[in-house]
C-alpha positions in Angstrom: -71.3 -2.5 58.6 -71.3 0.3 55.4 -70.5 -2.2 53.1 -70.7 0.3 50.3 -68.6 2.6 51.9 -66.1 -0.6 52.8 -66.0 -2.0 49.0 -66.5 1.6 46.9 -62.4 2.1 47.1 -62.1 -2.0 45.9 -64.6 -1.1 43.0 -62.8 2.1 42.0 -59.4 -0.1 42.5 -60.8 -2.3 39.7 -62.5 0.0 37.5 -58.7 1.8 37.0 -57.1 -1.4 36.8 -59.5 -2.5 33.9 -58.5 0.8 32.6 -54.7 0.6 32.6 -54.6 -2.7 31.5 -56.7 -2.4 28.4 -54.6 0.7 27.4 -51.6 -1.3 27.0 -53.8 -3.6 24.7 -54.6 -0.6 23.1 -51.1 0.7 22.5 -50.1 -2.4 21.1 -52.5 -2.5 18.7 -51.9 1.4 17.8 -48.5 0.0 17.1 -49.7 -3.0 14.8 -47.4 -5.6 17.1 -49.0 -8.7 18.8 -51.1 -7.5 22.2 -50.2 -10.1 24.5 -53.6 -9.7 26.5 -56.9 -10.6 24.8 -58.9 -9.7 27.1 -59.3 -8.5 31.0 -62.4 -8.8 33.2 -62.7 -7.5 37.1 -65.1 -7.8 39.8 -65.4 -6.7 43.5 -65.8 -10.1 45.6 -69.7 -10.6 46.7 -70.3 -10.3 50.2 -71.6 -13.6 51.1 -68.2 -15.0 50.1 -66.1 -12.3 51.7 -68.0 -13.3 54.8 -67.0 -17.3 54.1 -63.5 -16.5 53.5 -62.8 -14.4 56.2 -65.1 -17.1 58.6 -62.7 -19.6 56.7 -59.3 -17.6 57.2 -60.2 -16.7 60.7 -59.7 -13.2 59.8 -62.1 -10.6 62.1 -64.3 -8.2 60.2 -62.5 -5.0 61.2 -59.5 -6.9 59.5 -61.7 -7.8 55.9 -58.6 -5.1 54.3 -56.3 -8.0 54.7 -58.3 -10.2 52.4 -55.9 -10.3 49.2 -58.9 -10.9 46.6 -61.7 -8.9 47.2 -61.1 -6.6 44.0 -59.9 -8.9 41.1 -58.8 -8.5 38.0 -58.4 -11.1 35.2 -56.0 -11.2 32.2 -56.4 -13.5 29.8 -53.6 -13.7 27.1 -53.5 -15.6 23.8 -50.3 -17.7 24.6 -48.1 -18.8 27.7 -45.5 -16.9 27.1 -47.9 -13.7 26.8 -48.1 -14.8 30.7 -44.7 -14.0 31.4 -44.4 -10.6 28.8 -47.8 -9.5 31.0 -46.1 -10.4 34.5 -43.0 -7.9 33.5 -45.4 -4.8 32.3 -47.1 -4.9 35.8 -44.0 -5.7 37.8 -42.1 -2.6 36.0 -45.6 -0.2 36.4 -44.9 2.5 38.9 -48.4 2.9 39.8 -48.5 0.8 42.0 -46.5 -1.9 44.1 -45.8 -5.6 43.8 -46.5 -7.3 47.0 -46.8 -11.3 46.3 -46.8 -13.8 42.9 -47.5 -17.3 43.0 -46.7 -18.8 39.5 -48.9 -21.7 38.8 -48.2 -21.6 35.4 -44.8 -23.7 36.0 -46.0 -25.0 39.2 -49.4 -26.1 38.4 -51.8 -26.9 41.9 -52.8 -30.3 42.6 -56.1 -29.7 40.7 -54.6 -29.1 37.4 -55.3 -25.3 38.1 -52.6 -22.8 36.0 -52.6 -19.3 36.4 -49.9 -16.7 37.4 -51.6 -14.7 40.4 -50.0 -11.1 41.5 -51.2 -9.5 44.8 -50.3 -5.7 44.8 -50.8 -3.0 47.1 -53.0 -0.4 45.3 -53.3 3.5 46.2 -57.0 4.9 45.4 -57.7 8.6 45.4 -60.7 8.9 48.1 -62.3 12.6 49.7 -60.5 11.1 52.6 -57.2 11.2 51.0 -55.3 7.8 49.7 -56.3 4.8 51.2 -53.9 1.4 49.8 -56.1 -1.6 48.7 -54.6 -5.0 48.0 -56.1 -6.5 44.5 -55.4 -9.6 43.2 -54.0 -9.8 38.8 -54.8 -13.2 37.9 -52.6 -14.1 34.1 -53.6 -17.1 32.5 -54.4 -18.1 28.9 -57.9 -18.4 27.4 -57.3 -22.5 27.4 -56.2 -22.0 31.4 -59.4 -19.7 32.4 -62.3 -22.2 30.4 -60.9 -24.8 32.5 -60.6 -22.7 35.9 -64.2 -21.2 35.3 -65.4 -24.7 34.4 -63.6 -25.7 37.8 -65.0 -22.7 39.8 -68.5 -23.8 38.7 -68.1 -27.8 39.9 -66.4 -26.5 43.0 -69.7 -24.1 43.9 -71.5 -27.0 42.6 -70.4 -29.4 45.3 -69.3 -27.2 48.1 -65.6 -28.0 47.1 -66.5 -31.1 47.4 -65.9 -32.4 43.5 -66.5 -36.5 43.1 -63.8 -38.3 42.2 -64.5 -39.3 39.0 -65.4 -35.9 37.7 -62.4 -34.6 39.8 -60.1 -37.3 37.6 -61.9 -35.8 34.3 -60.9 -32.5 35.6 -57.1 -33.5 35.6 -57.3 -34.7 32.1 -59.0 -31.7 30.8 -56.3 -29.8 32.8 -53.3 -31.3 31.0 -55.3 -31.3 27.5 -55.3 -27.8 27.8 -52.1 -27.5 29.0 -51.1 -29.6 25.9 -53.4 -27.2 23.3 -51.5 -24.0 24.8 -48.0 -26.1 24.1 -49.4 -26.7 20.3 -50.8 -23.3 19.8 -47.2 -21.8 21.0 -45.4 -24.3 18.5 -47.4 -22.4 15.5 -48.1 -19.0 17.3 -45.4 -16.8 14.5 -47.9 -18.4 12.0 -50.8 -17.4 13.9 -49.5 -13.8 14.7 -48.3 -13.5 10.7 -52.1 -14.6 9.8 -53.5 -12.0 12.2 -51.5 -9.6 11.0 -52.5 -10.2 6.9 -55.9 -10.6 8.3 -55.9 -6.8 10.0 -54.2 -5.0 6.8 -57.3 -6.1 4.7 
């Protein structure tokens, strides 16, 4: 298998995503009003675990395209309901389409994990004409991704495996950071206000 050739539109996919999506931080800053996205990050999935999910998802090689998160892209926003003001920009974007969301945000997974997660269906320009990738948007607040990458990390750790008892630590952390994004919401006018002092100096 060419898996440059296979992943080069899934890189390109990302790199204009990363794009897009910092310009609209960009024009909210030009504007001087609160940027509901503090940062974004992207990667193309690694091989190796392309190759475990589709082994996992008993999905053929000459199928990979049907993978929904080999490009990814990550949005990380100051407050929760940043998620939601974030969620609405992309859905109304007519660059590309909408095809699946999964709010864990309200419906937080067993773990503790939150995050809003969008699948769309992405056109990239190739010499071979347009070819549609699916990427995976994953919204979440910066209290939401240092628990998720902490999570990620235990999860490689032990083969998904997590001990109980760290796994019960994981669910407290989960809900104190669910309760820091509720505090920081309560007071997040007098954060914005402070921010915006702060920039006129």
């Amino acid at each position: 298998m060419n898996w440059d050739a296979i992943l080069a539109p899934y890189g390109q996919a990302v790199e204009e995503l990363k794009i897009k999506l910092k310009g609209i931080r960009k024009q909210f800053e030009y504007e001087s009003k609160h940027s509901p996205i503090e940062f974004i990050t992207g990667r193309v999935k690694p091989i190796p675990s392309i190759l475990e999910k589709s082994e996992r998802r008993g999905v053929p090689l000459d199928k990979i395209e049907e993978l929904q998160d080999i490009a990814g892209v990550r949005v990380v926003c100051p407050f929760v309901d940043d998620i939601y003001a974030v969620v609405s920009m992309i859905r109304s974007r007519e660059d590309f389409t909408v095809a699946e969301e999964k709010d864990y945000v309200s419906h937080k997974k067993d773990s503790g994990y939150r995050s809003y997660h969008m699948i769309i269906e992405y056109p990239v320009e190739t010499i071979h004409g347009v070819k549609i990738v699916l990427a995976e948007i994953q919204i979440r607040t910066l209290a939401m991704n240092f628990w998720a990458t902490n999570e990620h990390t235990l999860n490689y750790k032990y083969k998904g495996k997590i001990p109980s008892d760290v796994q019960s630590r994981l669910q407290r952390a989960a809900e104190a950071a669910f309760r820091l994004d509720e505090e920081m919401s309560a007071i997040k006018n007098e954060v914005q206000e402070a921010k915006r002092i702060f920039h006129r100096k």
